[in-house]
PDB file of N, CA, C and O in Angstrom:
ATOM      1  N   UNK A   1     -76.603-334.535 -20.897  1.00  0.00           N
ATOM      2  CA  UNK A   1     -76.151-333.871 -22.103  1.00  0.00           C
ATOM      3  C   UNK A   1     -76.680-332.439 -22.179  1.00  0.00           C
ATOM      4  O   UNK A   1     -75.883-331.539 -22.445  1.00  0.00           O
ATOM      5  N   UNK A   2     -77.950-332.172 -21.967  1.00  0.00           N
ATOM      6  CA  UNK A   2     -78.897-330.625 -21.898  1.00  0.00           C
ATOM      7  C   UNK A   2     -78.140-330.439 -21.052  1.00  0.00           C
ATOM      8  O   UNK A   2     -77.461-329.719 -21.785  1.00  0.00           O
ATOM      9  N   UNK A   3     -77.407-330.417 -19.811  1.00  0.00           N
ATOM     10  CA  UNK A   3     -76.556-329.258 -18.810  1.00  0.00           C
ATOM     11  C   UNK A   3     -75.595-329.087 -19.527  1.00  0.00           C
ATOM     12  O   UNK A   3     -75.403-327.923 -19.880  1.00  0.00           O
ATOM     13  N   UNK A   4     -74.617-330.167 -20.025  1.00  0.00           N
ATOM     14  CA  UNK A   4     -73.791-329.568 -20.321  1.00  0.00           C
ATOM     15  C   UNK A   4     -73.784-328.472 -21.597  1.00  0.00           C
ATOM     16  O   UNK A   4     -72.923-327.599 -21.711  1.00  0.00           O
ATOM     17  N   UNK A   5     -74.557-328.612 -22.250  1.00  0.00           N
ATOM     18  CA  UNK A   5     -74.986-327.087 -23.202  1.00  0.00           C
ATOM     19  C   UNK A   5     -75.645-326.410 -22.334  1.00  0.00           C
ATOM     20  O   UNK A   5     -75.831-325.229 -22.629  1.00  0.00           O
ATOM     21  N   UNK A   6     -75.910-326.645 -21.709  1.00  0.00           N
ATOM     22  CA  UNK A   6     -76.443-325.457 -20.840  1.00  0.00           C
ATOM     23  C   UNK A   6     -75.319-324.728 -20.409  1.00  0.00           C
ATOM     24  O   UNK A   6     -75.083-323.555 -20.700  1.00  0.00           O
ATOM     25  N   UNK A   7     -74.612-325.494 -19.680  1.00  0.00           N
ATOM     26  CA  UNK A   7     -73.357-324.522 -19.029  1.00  0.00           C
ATOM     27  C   UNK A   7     -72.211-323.941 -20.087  1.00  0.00           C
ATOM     28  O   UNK A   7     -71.527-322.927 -19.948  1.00  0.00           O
ATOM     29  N   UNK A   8     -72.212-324.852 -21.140  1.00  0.00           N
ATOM     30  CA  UNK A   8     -71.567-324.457 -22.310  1.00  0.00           C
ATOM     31  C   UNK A   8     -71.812-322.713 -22.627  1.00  0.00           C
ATOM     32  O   UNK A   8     -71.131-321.687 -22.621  1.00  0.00           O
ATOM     33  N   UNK A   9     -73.219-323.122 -22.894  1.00  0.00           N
ATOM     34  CA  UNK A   9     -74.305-321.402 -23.209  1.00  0.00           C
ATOM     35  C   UNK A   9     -73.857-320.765 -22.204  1.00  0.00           C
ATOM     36  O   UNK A   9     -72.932-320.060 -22.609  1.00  0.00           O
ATOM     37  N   UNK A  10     -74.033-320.616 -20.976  1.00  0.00           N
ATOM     38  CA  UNK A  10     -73.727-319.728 -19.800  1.00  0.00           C
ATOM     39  C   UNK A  10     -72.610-319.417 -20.180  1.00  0.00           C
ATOM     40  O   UNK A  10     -72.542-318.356 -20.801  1.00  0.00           O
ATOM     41  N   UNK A  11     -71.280-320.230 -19.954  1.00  0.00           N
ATOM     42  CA  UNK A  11     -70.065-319.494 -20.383  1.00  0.00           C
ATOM     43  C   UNK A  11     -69.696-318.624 -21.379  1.00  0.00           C
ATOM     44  O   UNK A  11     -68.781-317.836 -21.138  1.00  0.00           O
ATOM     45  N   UNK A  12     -70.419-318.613 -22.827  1.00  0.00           N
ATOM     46  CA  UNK A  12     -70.115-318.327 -23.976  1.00  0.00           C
ATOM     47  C   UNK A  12     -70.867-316.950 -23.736  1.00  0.00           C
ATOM     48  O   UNK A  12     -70.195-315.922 -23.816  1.00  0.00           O
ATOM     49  N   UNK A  13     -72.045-316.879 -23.484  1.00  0.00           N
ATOM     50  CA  UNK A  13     -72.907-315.685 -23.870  1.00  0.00           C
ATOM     51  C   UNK A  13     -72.113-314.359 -23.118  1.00  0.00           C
ATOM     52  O   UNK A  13     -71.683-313.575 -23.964  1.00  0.00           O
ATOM     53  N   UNK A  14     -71.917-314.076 -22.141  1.00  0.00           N
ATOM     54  CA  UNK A  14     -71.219-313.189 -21.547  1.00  0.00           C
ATOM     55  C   UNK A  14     -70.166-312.731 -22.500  1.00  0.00           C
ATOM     56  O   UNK A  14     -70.077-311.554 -22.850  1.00  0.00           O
ATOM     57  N   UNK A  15     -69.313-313.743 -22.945  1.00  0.00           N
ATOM     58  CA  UNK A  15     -67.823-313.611 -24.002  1.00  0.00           C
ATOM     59  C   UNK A  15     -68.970-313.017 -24.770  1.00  0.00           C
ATOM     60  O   UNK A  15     -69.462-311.951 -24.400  1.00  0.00           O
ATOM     61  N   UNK A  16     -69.543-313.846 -26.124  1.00  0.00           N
ATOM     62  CA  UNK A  16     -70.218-313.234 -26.769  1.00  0.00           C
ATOM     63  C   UNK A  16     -70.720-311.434 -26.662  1.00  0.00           C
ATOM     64  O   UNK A  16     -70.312-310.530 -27.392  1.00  0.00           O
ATOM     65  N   UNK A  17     -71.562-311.341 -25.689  1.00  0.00           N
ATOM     66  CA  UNK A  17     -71.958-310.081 -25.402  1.00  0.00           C
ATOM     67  C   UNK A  17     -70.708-308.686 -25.111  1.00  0.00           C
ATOM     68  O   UNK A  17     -70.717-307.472 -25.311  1.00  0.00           O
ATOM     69  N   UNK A  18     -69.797-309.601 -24.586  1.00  0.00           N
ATOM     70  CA  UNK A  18     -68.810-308.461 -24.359  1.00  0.00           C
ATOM     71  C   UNK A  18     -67.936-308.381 -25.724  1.00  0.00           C
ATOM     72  O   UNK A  18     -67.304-307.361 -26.000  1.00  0.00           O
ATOM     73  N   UNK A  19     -67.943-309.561 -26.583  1.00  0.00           N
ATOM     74  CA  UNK A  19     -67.380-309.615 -27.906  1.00  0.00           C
ATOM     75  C   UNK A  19     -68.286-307.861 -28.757  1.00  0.00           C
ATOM     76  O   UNK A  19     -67.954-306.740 -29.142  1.00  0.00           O
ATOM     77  N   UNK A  20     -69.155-308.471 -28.669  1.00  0.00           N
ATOM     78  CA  UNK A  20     -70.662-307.126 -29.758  1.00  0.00           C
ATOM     79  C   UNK A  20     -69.972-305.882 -28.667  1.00  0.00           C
ATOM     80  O   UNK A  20     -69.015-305.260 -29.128  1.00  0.00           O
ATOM     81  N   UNK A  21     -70.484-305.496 -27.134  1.00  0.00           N
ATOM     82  CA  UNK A  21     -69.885-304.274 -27.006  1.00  0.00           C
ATOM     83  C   UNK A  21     -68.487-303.733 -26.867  1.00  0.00           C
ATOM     84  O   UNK A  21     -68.345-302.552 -26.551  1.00  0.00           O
ATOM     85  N   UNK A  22     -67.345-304.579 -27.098  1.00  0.00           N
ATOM     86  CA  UNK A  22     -66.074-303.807 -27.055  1.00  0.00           C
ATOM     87  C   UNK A  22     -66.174-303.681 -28.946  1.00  0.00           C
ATOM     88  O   UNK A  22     -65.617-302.667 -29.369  1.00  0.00           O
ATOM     89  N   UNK A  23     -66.708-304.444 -29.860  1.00  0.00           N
ATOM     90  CA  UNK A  23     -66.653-303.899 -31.191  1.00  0.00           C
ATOM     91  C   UNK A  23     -67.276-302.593 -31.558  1.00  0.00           C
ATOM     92  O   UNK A  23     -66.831-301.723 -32.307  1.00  0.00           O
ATOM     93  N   UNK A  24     -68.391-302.625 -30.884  1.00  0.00           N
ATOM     94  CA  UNK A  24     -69.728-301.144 -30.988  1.00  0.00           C
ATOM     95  C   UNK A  24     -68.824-300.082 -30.607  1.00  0.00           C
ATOM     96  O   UNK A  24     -68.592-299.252 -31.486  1.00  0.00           O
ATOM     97  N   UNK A  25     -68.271-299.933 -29.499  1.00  0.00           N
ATOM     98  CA  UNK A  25     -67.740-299.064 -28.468  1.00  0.00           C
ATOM     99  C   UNK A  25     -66.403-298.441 -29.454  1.00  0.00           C
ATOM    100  O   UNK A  25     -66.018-297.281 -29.306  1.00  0.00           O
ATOM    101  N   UNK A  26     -65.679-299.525 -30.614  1.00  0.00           N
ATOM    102  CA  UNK A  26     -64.893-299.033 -31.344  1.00  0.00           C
ATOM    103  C   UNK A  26     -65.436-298.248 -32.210  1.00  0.00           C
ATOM    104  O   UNK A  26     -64.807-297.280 -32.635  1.00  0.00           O
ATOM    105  N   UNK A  27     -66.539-298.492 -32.571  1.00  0.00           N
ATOM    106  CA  UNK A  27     -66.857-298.240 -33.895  1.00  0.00           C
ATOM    107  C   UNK A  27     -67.700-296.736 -33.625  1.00  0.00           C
ATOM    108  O   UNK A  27     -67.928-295.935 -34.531  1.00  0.00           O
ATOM    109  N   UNK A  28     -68.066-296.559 -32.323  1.00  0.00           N
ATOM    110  CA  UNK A  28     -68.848-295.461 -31.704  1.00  0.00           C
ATOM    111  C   UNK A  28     -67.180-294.325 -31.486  1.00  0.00           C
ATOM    112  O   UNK A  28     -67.202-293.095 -31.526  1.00  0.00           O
ATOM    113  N   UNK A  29     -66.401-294.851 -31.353  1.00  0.00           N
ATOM    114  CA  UNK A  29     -65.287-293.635 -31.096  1.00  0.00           C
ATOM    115  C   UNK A  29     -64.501-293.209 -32.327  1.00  0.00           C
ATOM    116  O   UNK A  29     -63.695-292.279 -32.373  1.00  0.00           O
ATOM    117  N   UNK A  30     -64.964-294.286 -33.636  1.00  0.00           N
ATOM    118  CA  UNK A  30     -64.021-294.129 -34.716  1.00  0.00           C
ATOM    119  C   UNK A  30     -64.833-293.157 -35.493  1.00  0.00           C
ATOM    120  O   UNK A  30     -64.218-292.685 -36.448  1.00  0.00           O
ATOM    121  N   UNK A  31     -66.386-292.616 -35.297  1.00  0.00           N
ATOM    122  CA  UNK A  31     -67.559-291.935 -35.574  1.00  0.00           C
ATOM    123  C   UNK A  31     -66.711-290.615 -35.976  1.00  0.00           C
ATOM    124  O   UNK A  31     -65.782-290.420 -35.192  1.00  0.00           O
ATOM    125  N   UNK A  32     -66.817-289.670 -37.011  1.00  0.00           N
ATOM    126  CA  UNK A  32     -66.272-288.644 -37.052  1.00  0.00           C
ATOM    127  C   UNK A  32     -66.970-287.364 -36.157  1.00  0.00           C
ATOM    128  O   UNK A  32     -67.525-287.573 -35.079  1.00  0.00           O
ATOM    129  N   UNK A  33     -66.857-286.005 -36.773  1.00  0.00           N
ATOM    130  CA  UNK A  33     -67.273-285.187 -36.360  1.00  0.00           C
ATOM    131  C   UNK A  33     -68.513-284.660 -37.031  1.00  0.00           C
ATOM    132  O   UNK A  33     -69.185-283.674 -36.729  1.00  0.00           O
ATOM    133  N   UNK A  34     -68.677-285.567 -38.050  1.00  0.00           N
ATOM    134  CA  UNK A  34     -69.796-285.251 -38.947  1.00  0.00           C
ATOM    135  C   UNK A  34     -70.753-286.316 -39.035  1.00  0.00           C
ATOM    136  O   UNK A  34     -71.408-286.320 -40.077  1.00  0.00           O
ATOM    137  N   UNK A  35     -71.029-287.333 -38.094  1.00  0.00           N
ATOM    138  CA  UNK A  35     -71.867-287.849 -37.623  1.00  0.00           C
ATOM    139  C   UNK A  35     -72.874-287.523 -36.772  1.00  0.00           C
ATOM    140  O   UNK A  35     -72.746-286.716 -35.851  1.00  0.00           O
ATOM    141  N   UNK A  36     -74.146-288.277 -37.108  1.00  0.00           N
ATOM    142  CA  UNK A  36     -75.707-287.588 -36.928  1.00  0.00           C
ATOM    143  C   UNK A  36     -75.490-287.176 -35.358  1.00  0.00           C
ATOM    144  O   UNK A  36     -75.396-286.064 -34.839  1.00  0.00           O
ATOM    145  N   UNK A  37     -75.440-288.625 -34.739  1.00  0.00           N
ATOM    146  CA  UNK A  37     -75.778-288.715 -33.073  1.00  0.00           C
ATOM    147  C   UNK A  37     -74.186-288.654 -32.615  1.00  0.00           C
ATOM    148  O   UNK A  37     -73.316-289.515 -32.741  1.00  0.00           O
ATOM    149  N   UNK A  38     -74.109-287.141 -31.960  1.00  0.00           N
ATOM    150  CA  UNK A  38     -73.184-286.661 -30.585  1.00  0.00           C
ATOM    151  C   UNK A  38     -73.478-286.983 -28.896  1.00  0.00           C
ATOM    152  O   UNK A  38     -74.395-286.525 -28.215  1.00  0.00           O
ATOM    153  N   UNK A  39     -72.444-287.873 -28.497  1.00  0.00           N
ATOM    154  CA  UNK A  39     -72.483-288.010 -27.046  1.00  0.00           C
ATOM    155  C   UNK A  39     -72.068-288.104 -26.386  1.00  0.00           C
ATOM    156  O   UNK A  39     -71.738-289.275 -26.572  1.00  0.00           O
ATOM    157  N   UNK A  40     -71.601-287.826 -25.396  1.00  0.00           N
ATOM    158  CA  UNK A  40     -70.367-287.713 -24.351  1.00  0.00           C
ATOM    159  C   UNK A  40     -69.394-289.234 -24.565  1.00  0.00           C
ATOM    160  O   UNK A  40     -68.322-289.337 -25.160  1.00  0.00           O
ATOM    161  N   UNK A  41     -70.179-290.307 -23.865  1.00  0.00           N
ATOM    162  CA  UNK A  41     -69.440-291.530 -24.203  1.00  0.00           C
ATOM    163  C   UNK A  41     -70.235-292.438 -24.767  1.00  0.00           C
ATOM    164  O   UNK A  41     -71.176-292.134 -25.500  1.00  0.00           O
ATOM    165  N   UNK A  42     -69.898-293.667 -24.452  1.00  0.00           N
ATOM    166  CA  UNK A  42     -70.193-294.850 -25.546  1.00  0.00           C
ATOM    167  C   UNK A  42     -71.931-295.452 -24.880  1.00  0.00           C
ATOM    168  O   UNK A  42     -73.005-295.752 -25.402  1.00  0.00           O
ATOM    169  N   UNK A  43     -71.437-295.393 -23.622  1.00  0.00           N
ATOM    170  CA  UNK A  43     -72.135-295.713 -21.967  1.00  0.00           C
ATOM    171  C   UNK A  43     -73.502-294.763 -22.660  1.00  0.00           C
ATOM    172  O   UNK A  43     -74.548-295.201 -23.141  1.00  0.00           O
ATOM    173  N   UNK A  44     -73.162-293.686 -22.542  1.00  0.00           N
ATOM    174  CA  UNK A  44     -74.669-292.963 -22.514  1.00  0.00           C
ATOM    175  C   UNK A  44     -75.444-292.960 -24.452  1.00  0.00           C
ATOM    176  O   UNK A  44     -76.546-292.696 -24.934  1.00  0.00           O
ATOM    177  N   UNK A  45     -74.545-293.261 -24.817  1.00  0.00           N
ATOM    178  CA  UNK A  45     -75.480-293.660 -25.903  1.00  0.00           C
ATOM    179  C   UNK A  45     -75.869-294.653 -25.895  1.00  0.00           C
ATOM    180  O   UNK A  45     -76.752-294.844 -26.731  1.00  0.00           O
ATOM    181  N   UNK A  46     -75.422-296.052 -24.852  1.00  0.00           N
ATOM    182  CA  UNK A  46     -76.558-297.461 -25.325  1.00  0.00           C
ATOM    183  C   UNK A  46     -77.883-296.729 -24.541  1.00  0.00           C
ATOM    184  O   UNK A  46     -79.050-296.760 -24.931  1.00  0.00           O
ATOM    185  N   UNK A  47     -77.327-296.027 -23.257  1.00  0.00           N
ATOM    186  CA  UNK A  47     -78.359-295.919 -22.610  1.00  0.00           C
ATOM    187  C   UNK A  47     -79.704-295.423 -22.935  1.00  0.00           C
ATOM    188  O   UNK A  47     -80.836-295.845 -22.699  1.00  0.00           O
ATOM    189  N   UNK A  48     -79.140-294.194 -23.671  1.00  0.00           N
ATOM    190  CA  UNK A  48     -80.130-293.238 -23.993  1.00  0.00           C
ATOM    191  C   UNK A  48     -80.848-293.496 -25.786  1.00  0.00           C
ATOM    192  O   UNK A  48     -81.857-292.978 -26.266  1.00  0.00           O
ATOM    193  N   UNK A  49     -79.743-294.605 -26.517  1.00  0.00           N
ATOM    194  CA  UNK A  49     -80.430-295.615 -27.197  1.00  0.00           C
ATOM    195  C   UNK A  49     -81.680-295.978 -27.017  1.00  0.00           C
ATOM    196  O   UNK A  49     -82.782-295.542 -27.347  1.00  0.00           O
ATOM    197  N   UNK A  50     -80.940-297.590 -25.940  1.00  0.00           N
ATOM    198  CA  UNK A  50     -81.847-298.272 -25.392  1.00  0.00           C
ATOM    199  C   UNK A  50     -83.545-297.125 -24.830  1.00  0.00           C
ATOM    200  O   UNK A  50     -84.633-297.105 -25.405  1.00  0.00           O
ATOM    201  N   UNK A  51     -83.196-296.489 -23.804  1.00  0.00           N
ATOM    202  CA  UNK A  51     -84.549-295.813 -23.493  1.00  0.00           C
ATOM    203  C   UNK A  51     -85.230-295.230 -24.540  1.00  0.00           C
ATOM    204  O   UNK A  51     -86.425-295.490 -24.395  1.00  0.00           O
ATOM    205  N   UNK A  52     -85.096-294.766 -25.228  1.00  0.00           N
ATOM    206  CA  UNK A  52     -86.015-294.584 -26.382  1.00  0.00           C
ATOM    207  C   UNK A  52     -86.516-295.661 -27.746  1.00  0.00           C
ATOM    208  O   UNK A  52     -87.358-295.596 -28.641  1.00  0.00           O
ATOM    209  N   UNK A  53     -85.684-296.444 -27.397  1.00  0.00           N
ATOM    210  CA  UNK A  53     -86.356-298.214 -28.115  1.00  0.00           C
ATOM    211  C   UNK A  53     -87.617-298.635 -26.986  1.00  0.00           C
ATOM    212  O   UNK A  53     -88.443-299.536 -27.133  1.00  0.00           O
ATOM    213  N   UNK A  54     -87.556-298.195 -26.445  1.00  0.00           N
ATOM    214  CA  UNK A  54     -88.291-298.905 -24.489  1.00  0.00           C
ATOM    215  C   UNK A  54     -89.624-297.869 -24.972  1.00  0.00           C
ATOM    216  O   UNK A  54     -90.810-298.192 -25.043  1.00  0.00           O
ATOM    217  N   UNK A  55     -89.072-296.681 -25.239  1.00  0.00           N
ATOM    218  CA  UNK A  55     -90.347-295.889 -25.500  1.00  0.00           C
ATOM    219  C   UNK A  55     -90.917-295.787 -26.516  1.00  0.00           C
ATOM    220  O   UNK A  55     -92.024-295.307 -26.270  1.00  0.00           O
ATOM    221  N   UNK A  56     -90.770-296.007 -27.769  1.00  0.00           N
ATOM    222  CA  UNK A  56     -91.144-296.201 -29.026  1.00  0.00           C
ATOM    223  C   UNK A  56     -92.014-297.633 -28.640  1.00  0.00           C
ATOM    224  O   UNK A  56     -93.240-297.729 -28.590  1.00  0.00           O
ATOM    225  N   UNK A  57     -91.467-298.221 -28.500  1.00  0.00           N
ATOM    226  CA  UNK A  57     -92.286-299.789 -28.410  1.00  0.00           C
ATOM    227  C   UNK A  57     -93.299-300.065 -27.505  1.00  0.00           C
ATOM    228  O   UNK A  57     -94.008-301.071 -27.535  1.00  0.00           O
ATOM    229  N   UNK A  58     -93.379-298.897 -26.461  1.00  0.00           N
ATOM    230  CA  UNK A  58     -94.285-299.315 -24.954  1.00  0.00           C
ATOM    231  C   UNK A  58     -95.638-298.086 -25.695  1.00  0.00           C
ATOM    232  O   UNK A  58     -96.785-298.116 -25.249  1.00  0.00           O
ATOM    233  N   UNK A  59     -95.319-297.318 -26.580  1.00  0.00           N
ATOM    234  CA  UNK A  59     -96.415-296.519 -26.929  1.00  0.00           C
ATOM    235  C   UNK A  59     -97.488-296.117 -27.956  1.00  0.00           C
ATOM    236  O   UNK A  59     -98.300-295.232 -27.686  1.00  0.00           O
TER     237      UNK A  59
END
């Protein structure tokens, strides 16, 4: 019974995860021109997000 939720979970989380970034990714292009944070694409803002969550927290 635990595998099969297990494999259940495996399948879902990926969907899940790609569910959260194709919504973000809308909501990052629907951003006007008078929004705080400017960035080329969607890509370099998790990135450059993410790295400064990495650095706030490691210091």
């Amino acid at each position: 019974m635990e595998i099969i939720l297990l494999i259940i979970g495996i399948i879902v989380f990926p969907g899940g995860v790609a569910l959260n970034m194709s919504i973000n990714r809308r909501r990052f292009y629907r951003r006007g021109p008078g929004g705080l944070q400017h960035f080329e694409s969607y890509g370099k803002a998790v990135d450059i997000s993410y790295l400064l969550y990495i650095l706030y927290f490691n210091s």
